[in-house]
C-alpha positions, 0 to 999 in steps of 0.5 A: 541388621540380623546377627547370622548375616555378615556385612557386604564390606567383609563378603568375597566375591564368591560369597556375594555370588552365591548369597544374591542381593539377601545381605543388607538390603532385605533389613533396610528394606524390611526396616523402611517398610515396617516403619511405612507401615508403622507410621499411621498419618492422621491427615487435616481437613484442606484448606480448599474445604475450609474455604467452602465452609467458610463461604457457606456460613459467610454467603449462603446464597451464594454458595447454593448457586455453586452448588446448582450450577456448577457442582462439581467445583465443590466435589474436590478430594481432600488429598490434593492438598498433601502432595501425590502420595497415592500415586507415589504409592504405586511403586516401591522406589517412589515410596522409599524416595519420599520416605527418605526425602522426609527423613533426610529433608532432601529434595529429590527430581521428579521422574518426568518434568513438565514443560511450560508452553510461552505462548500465552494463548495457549495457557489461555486455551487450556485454562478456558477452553473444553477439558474433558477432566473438568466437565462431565458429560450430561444431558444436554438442552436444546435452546430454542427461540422462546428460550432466548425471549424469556431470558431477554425478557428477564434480563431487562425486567429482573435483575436475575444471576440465574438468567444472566447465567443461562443466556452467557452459557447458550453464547458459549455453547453455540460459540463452541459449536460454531468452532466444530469442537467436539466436547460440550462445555455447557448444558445447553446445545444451539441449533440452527442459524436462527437460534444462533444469530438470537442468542448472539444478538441477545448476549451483545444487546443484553447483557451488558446492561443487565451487568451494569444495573446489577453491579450499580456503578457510579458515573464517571467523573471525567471522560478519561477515568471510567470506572472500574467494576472490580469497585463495586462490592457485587463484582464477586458475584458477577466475576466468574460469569463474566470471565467466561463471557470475555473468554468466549467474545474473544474465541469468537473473534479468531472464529470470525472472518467477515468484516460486518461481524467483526466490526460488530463485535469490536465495538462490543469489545471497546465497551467491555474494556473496563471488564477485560481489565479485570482478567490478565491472562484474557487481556493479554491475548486479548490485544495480540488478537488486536494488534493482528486486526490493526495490521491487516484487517479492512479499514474500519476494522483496523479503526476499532481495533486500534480504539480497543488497543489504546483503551486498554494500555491507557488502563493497564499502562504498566503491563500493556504499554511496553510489549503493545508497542513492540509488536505494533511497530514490527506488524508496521515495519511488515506492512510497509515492505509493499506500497501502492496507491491503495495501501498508502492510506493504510500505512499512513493510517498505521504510522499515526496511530502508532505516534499516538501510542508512543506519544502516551509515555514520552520518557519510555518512547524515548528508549525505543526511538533512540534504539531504533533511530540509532539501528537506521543509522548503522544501516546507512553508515554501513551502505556508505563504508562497504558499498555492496548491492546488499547494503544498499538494498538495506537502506534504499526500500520502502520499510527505512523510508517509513521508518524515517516518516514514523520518527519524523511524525513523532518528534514533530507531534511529541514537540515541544518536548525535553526528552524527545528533542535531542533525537531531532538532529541525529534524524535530520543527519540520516535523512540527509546521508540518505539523500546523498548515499546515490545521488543520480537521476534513478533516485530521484523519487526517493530523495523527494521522500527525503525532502518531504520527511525534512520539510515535515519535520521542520515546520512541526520542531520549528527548526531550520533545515537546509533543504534549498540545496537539493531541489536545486541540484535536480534542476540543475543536473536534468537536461530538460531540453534533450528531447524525449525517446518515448511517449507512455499514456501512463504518468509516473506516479512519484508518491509511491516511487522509490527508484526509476527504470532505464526506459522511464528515464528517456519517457516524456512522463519524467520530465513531467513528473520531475517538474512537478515534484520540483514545484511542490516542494518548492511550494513546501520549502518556501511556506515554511520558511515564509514567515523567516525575517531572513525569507530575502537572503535566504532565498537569494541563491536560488532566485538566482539559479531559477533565472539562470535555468529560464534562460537557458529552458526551452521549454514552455511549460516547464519555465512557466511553472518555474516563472511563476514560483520566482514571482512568488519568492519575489513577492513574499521577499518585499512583503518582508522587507517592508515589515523589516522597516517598522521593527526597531529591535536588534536581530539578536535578540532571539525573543523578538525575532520568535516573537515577530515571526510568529505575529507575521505568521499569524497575519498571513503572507502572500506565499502562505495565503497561496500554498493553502489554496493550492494545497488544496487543489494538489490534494484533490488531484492526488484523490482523483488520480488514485481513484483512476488508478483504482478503476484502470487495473490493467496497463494495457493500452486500448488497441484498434480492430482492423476489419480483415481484407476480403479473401481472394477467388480462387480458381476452382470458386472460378470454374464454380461460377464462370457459367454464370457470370462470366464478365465477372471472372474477366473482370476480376482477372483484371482486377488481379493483373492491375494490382501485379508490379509492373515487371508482371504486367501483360503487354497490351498491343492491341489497345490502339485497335480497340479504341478504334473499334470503339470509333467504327460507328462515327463518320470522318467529319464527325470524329473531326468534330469530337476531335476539335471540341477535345482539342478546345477543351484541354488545350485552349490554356495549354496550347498558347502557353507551351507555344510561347515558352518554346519560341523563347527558347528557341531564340535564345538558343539561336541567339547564344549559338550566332554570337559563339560563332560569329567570335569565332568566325570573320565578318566576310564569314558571317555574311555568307552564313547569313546569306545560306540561312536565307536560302534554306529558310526559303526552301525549308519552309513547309518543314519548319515545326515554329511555322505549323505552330504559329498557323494551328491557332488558325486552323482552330478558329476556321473548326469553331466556325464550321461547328457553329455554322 
């Protein structure tokens, strides 16, 4: 400090005022600056350089081709290696801090900090993709097709870095043209679909041949273990070349959407497995690229996707496995939200890959599905406390039901298994309570879903599940013989069915349905339990309650299916029996009974025998009906076209044509006053004039003619009838009022009457209609004689 100055602790105010900021700060700053200054650093050679030299005198060929090839990896400064300290020269506070952090060994925060970004494909992009720092901007060449031809040529010929080299940067630029980025990573430029499609096919066909040739690997001992090209002592040379080309197949693969090219390129991905292996940050972007295609991408697609997926785990199981398996499962539990007769396949397809790739290590799947088994537990468990919409929902949807099939498909492959098998129970507990969460007919294909997953798992653990009991309360609870109130052309397709709708439950369509659902997994409970030496006391219940429900079904084609199941049960039962009378072992020891079973089991029963042939056909049924489903689309049912009435005339379309036809006007007035109602009609009094007029040309004794032929005619078998029903009737009437007369009155009475009936018969007789009928036939008979004269 210089002596005229005082410090600031003995300065007033005033004084400090007047002074400025001159008191201590100009020496201390004078002091830091002098001794910057004073201080000359005598800076070493980098380690970065080095190392190059080191290369150059260790592989001078190698060496020369980064020096044609890509200069500007040796064109480095040698101040990177000591810090920032020209740009902390820039201001005066930033060199005073370092000096300080020197002296004092204080770490001191940075002004601006950087942030790192989770997502590892964008690391990915920034450590592969175009940079603009890196790569100088040069002339570019144009590739061309005789280009491609020398280089294919060279490929399969010479094992030349050059031409390898050559052929992968083409593939990059036109990978990266093809993406529309603006920055040119190569030297080289594509052009046109044709030189594009030549270099793809090249590098795809080419290149890895060329690689394996270069490298000289040794042939695999073993199908699994394939080896590794980082083994090989020329892998340094190749590793750079092939980080790249794995780096643009999979920027390729996000670019492409057609499934022809995908499946392509993911078959080339499956062979280069080995060399993804090799680069972590690739491979890891790599299988999120894969688990993507495997959840919604076309068959085939997901096929080869999963292949690729479950190569690259089972050589990176340590860093792979564990995260692989949790996006797999969420990307399942997503696909399953929707199911339909064409995604069916798919999620089924998803759920056994998955159990494949849990099944790779048992201990580890084990923490995952005790997790989630546990997670569906707490699920149904509070749909049964607090019984909400809400809670319900959550457990009676398609993704819990999947979720049941996934678990239940794992423990039945995993078996036997020490780890895996404490979860059998704890499953079979919740798939039972979801049974019995809404146990009502609106449920029913639901609980059919649970009775498949309990019968699935049963027959795969070997374990005896109860589930009899739940197909029989179905039958029992269904009326079958109430009579329908609709008929839909459509049949309910109970497979991918959770809950039923009002309207379907009074449709024929679900008795049916139900019937059959009740068949096939009577089918299914039985053929597991077929080969049981307890298969006669087992089923004994429902036999019983199979013959109760005959009697009292009306119905034919339901007792007929029904019928033919009790015959089975009764069938198998005896078969059993009779191998129980040869057996001389004691039913407790457990080894035997395993052992028995199993014998029976391998020899057949009659129940099996028919369940795999029926197994067969249901499964062809099921084929045939998705396929109809897939061709009818639309619900709609096929409607008839009626051909529309003709219009009727009108008056002026009358006046228009009466000059013309003018009978046609009157007949069509006719025509309109004959379809009128009766009240509307137009009294005809002139009708018997006209059937006169008619007449007016015959002659009296011709009309008698015509008139005794229709008379002949018409009342010939009529006529002798009718006369004798009324003479009946006329002396029953007589004979009913003389005897309630004669009651009433005297003898002497009923002779006078008697003797006044008399006279009046007399002097009535011409008046009397009996007489004139009984003389008509006469008169009919002198008329045919006249007519035949």
């Amino acid at each position: 400090m210089a002596r005229g100055k005082k410090r600031l602790a003995d300065v007033c105010v005033d004084e400090f005022m007047k002074s400025g900021l001159d008191l201590e700060s100009s020496d201390s700053d004078s002091n830091e600056v002098n001794t910057s200054s004073g201080k000359k650093l005598k800076r070493k050679p980098s380690k970065m350089k080095q190392s190059m030299n080191t290369l150059k005198q260790k592989d001078p060929e190698f060496y020369n081709f980064i020096s044609k090839e890509e200069p500007g990896l040796l064109n480095f400064n040698e101040s990177d290696d000591s810090g920032a300290d020209d740009d902390d020269d820039s201001s005066g506070e930033d060199s005073s801090s370092d000096d300080n952090e020197e002296d004092t060994g204080v770490h001191q925060l940075p002004t601006k900090l950087e942030v790192a970004s989770d997502d590892s494909e964008a690391e990915f992009e920034d450590e592969f993709g175009p940079d603009e720092k890196r790569i100088k901007k040069t002339s570019l060449q144009l590739v061309t097709l005789k280009m491609v031809k020398q280089w294919s040529s060279q490929l399969r010929n010479t094992q030349s870095l050059s031409s390898l080299h050559d052929s992968v940067s083409a593939f990059r630029a036109a990978v990266h043209q093809a993406g529309g980025h603006d920055v040119e990573t190569t030297e080289y430029k594509v052009e046109g679909s044709t030189v594009f499609n030549a270099v793809v096919t090249l590098c795809i066909t080419e290149v890895l041949p060329a690689v394996l040739k270069f490298l000289q690997l040794p042939e695999a001992k073993t199908k699994d273990k394939t080896p590794l090209p980082s083994s090989s002592k020329k892998w340094s040379k190749l590793r750079p070349v092939m980080k790249s080309y794995c780096a643009t197949l999979i920027q390729m693969l996000s670019a492409m959407s057609e499934a022809t090219i995908l499946n392509v390129l993911l078959k080339h991905v499956h062979q280069l497995v080995t060399f993804f292996v090799s680069f972590p940050k690739i491979y890891k972007v790599l299988v999120k690229k894969l688990i993507n295609m495997w959840s919604v991408g076309e068959e085939t697609t997901r096929v080869l996707a999963f292949f690729s997926i479950i190569k690259l785990t089972r050589l990176q199981q340590k860093s792979l496995l564990e995260p692989s398996l949790k996006q797999m499962y969420v990307a399942y539990v997503k696909n399953c939200k929707f199911t339909s007769p064409t995604t069916l396949p798919l999620i089924n397809f998803m759920q056994r890959s998955l159990v494949e790739m849990f099944c790779i290590d048992v201990n580890l799947t084990y923490q995952y599905a005790f997790v989630y088994i546990r997670q569906l537990a707490i699920h149904l468990r509070n749909a049964i406390t607090v019984k909400k919409k809400e809670t319900m929902q959550s457990v009676y949807n398609w993704q819990f039901v999947h979720s049941l099939f996934l678990w239940a498909r794992l423990l039945g492959l995993s078996y036997p298994s020490d780890a895996l098998q404490p979860l059998i129970y704890p499953l079979t507990q919740t798939i039972i309570g979801t049974i019995g969460l809404v146990p009502t007919a609106r449920y029913y294909p639901l609980r059919f879903q649970c009775i498949r997953a309990l019968n699935m798992l049963s027959q795969s653990t070997n374990t005896f599940i109860p589930t009899l009991p739940f197909l029989l309360e179905v039958l029992e609870t269904t009326d079958f013989n109430k009579r329908h109130s609709a008929v839909n052309i459509k049949p309910l397709n109970f497979a991918c069915m959770l809950k039923l709708s009002k309207s379907q439950l009074n449709d024929k369509g679900f008795k049916d349905g139900v019937i059959d659902q009740l068949y096939e997994h009577f089918m299914e409970t039985l053929n597991v339990n077929a080969n049981s030496i307890g298969f006669p006391e087992l089923l004994l219940p429902a036999v019983i309650r199979i013959k109760a429900f005959l009697k009292n079904c009306k119905v034919a084609n339901y007792g007929k299916q029904m019928k033919q199941i009790l015959e089975k049960v009764e069938e198998n039962s005896k078969f059993i029996t009779q191998k129980r009378k040869i057996t001389s072992f004691d039913v407790r020891d457990f080894r035997e009974v395993n052992a028995w079973e199993q014998k029976v089991k391998q020899e057949g029963t009659p129940l099996g025998k028919y369940y795999s042939s029926w197994r067969k056909l249901r499964d062809r049924e099921l084929q045939y009906e998705i396929a109809g489903k897939e061709r009818i689309s639309d619900d709609k049912i096929p409607q008839i076209n009626r051909t529309k009435l003709v219009k009727k005339a009108t008056d002026e379309d009358r006046k228009e044509f009466s000059a013309l036809f003018d009978s046609d006007s009157e007949e069509s007035l006719a025509d309109d006053q004959r379809f009128l109602p009766k009240n509307a009609r137009k009294k005809k009094d002139t009708a018997k004039d006209q059937e006169e007029s008619n007449y007016s040309d015959f002659d009296e004794d011709e009309l008698e003619q015509l008139a005794a032929s229709g008379d002949d005619d018409d009342d010939d078998t009529d006529t002798d009838t009718n006369i004798a029903k009324e003479d009946v009737n006329n002396a029953e009437s007589d004979l009913d009022s003389s005897i309630n007369e004669g009651t009433k009155k005297g003898p002497n009475e009923m002779e006078d009457d008697n003797m006044d009936g008399q006279e009046d018969i007399v002097e009535d007789f011409k008046m009397s209609s009996s007489d004139e009928e009984e003389e008509k036939p006469k008169i009919r008979k002198k008329r045919k004689t006249k007519q035949k004269k």
